[in-house]
C-alpha beads as a LAMMPS data file, in Angstrom:
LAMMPS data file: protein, C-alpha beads

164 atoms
163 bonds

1 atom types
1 bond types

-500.0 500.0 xlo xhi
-500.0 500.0 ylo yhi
-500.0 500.0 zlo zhi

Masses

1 110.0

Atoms # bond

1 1 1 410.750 -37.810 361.382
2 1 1 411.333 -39.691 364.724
3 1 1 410.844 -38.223 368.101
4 1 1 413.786 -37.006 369.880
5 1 1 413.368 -39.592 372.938
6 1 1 412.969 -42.471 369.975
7 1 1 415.904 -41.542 368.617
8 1 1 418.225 -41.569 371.727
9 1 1 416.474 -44.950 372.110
10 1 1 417.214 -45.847 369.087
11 1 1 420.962 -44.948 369.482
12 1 1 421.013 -46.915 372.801
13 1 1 419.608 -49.973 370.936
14 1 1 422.469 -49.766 368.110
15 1 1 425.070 -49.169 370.733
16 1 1 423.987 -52.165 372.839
17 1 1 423.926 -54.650 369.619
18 1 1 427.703 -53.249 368.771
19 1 1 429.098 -53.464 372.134
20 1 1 427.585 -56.813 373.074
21 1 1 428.942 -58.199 369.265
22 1 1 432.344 -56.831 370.093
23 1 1 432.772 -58.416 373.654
24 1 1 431.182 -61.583 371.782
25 1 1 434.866 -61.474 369.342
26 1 1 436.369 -60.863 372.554
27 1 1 435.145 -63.750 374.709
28 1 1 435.935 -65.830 372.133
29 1 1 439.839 -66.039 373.129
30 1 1 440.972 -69.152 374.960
31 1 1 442.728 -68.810 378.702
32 1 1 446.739 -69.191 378.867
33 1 1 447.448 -69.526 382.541
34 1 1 444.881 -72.346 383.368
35 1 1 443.239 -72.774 386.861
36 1 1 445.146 -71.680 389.881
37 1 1 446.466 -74.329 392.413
38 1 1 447.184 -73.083 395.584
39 1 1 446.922 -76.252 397.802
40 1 1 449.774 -78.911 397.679
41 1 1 448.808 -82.377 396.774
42 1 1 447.483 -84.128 400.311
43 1 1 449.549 -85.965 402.074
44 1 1 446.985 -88.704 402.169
45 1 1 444.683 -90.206 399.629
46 1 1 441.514 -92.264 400.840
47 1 1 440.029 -94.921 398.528
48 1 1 437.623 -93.895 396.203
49 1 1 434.659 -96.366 397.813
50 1 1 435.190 -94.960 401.282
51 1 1 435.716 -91.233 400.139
52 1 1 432.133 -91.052 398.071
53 1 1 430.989 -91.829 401.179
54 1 1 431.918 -88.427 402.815
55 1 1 430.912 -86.388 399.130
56 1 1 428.251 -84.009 399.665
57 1 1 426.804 -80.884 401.798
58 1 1 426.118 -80.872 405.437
59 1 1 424.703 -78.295 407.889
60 1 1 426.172 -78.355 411.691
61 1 1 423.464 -80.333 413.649
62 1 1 425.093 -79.544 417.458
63 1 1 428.159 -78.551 418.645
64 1 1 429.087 -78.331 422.453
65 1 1 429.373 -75.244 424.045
66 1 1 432.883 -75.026 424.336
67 1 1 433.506 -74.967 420.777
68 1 1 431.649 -71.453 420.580
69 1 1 429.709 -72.656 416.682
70 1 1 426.140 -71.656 416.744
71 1 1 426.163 -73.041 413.139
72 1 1 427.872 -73.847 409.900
73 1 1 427.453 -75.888 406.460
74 1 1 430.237 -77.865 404.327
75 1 1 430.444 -79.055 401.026
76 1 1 432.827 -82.483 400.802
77 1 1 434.003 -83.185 396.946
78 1 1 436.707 -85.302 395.296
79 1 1 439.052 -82.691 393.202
80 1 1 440.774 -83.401 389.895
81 1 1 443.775 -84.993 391.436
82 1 1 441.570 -87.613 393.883
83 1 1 441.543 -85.760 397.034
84 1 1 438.645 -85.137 399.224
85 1 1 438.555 -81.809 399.969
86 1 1 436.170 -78.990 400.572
87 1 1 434.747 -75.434 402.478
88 1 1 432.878 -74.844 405.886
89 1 1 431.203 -71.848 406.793
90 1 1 431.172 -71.136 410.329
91 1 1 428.773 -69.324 412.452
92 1 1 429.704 -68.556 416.373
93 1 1 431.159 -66.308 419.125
94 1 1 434.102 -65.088 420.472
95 1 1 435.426 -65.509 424.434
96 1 1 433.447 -62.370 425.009
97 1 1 430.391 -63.454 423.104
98 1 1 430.485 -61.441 419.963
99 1 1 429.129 -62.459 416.864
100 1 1 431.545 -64.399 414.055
101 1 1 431.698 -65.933 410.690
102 1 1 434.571 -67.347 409.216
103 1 1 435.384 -70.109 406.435
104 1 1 438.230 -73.000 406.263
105 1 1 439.687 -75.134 403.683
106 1 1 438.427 -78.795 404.670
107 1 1 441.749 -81.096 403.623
108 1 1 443.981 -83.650 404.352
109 1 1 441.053 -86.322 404.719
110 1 1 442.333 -89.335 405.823
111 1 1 440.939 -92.402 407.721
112 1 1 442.592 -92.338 411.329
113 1 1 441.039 -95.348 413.057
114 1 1 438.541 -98.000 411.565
115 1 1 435.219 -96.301 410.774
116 1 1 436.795 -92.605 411.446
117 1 1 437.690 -89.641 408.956
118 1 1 439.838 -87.000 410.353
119 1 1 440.265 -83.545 408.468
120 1 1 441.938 -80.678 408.736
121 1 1 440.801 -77.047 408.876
122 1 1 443.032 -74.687 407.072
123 1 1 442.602 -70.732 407.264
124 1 1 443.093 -68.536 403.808
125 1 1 445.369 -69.834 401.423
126 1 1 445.839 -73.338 402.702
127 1 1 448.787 -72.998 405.194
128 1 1 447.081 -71.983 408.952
129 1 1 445.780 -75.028 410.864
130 1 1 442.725 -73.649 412.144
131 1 1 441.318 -77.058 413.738
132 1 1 441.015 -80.477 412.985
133 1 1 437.495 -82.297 412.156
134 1 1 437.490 -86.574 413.322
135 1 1 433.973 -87.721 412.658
136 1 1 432.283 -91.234 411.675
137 1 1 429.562 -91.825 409.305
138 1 1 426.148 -92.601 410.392
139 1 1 423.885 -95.265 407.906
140 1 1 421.722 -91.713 407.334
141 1 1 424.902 -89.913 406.451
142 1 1 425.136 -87.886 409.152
143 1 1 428.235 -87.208 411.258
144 1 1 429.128 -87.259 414.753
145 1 1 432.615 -86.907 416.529
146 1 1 435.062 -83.957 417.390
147 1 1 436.113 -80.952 416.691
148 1 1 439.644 -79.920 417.833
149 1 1 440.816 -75.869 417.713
150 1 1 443.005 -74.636 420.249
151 1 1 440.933 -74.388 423.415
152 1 1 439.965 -77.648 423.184
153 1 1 438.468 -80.822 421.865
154 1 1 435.050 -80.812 421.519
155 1 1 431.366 -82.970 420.574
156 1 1 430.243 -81.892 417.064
157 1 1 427.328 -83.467 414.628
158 1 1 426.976 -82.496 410.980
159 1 1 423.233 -83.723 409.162
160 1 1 423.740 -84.007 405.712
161 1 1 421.470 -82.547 403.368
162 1 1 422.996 -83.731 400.020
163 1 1 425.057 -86.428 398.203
164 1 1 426.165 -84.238 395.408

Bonds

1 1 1 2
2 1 2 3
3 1 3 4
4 1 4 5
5 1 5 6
6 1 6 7
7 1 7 8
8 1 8 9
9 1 9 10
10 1 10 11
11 1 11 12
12 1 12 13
13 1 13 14
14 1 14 15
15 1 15 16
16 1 16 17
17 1 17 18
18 1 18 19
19 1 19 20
20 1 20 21
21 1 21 22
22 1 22 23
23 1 23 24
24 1 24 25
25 1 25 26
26 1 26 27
27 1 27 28
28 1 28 29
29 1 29 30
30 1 30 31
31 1 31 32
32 1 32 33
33 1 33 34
34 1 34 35
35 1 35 36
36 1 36 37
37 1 37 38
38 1 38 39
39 1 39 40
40 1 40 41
41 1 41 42
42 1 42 43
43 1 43 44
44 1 44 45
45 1 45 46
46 1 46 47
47 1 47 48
48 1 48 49
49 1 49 50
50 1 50 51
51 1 51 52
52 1 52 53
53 1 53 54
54 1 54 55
55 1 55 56
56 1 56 57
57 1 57 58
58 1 58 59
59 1 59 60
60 1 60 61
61 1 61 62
62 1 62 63
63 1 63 64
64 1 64 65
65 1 65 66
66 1 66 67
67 1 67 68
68 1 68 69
69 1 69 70
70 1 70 71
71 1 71 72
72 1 72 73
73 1 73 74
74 1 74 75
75 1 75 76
76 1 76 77
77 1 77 78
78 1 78 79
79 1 79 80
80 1 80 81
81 1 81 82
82 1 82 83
83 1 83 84
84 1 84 85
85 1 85 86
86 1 86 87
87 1 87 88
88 1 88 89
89 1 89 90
90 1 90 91
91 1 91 92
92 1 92 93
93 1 93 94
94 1 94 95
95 1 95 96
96 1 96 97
97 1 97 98
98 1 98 99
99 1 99 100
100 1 100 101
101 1 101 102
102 1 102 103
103 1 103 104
104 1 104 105
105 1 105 106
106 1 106 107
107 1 107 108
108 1 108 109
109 1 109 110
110 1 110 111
111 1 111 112
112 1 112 113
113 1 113 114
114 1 114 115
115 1 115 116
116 1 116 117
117 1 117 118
118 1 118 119
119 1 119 120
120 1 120 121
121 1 121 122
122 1 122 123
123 1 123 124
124 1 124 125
125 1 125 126
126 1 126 127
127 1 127 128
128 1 128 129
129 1 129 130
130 1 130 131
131 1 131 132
132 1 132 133
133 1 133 134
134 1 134 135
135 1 135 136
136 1 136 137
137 1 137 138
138 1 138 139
139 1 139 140
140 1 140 141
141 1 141 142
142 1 142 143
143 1 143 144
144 1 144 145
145 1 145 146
146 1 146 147
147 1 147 148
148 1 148 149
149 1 149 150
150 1 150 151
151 1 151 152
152 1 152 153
153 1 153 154
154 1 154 155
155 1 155 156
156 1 156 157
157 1 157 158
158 1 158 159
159 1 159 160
160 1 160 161
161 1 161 162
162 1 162 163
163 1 163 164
């Protein structure tokens, strides 16, 4: 005869190995609506030799005080359509010095002037222009240029920390 706490355990045991070979049957069924696209094609598409060499992660190295970023990181990619695109994280302060973090949509890559990528910064779902990102590309990979957000244009670096 088996002990009353071996027997619940027991029971547990039997329940888990149903319910986990049930939501096995049910995994098995394929998606119907696909992935969900809620950025418009960009308006601009840079050449695949000059865009891999923007691809990868960066942290922010400096920004000037003006731009009120105490720190940040971005991941650059190519998307299934040939864009560039990607996220930043952003670390910094309001006009009254609080604390704030806040992403953007990195998109609309295109090269402005020889040697320079310009980007836009879009807010939640892809339609506020939160800034605007023109940097050029050191031999290390690193980036150095301007930010642009409504108060102002302003000196930014970006090391980067990975090609992938």
């Amino acid at each position: 005869m088996l002990r009353p706490h071996i027997r619940v355990l027991s029971k547990v045991a039997i329940f888990g190995v149903l319910a986990f070979s049930a939501l096995g049957h049910v995994g098995s069924a394929g998606a119907t609506t696909g992935p969900t696209k809620f950025l418009a094609d960009s308006h601009y598409k840079v050449p695949s030799g000059l865009a891999g060499r923007f691809i990868g992660q960066y942290t922010l190295k400096s920004a000037a005080t003006g731009a009120r970023l105490s720190g940040g990181a971005m991941g650059i990619e190519v998307n299934e359509h040939g864009f560039l695109y990607g996220v930043g994280q952003f670390y910094g302060y309001d006009a009254q010095g609080h604390q704030s973090t806040w992403t953007a949509t990195l998109y609309n890559f295109r090269q402005s002037k020889s040697q320079v990528m310009t980007y836009d910064l879009l807010g939640p779902g892809g339609s506020a222009l939160l800034g605007r990102i023109a940097v050029t590309r050191a031999k290390s990979g690193d980036l150095a240029g301007q930010v642009t957000f409504p108060n102002g244009h302003f000196a930014i670096q970006w090391h980067k920390i990975s090609s992938h």
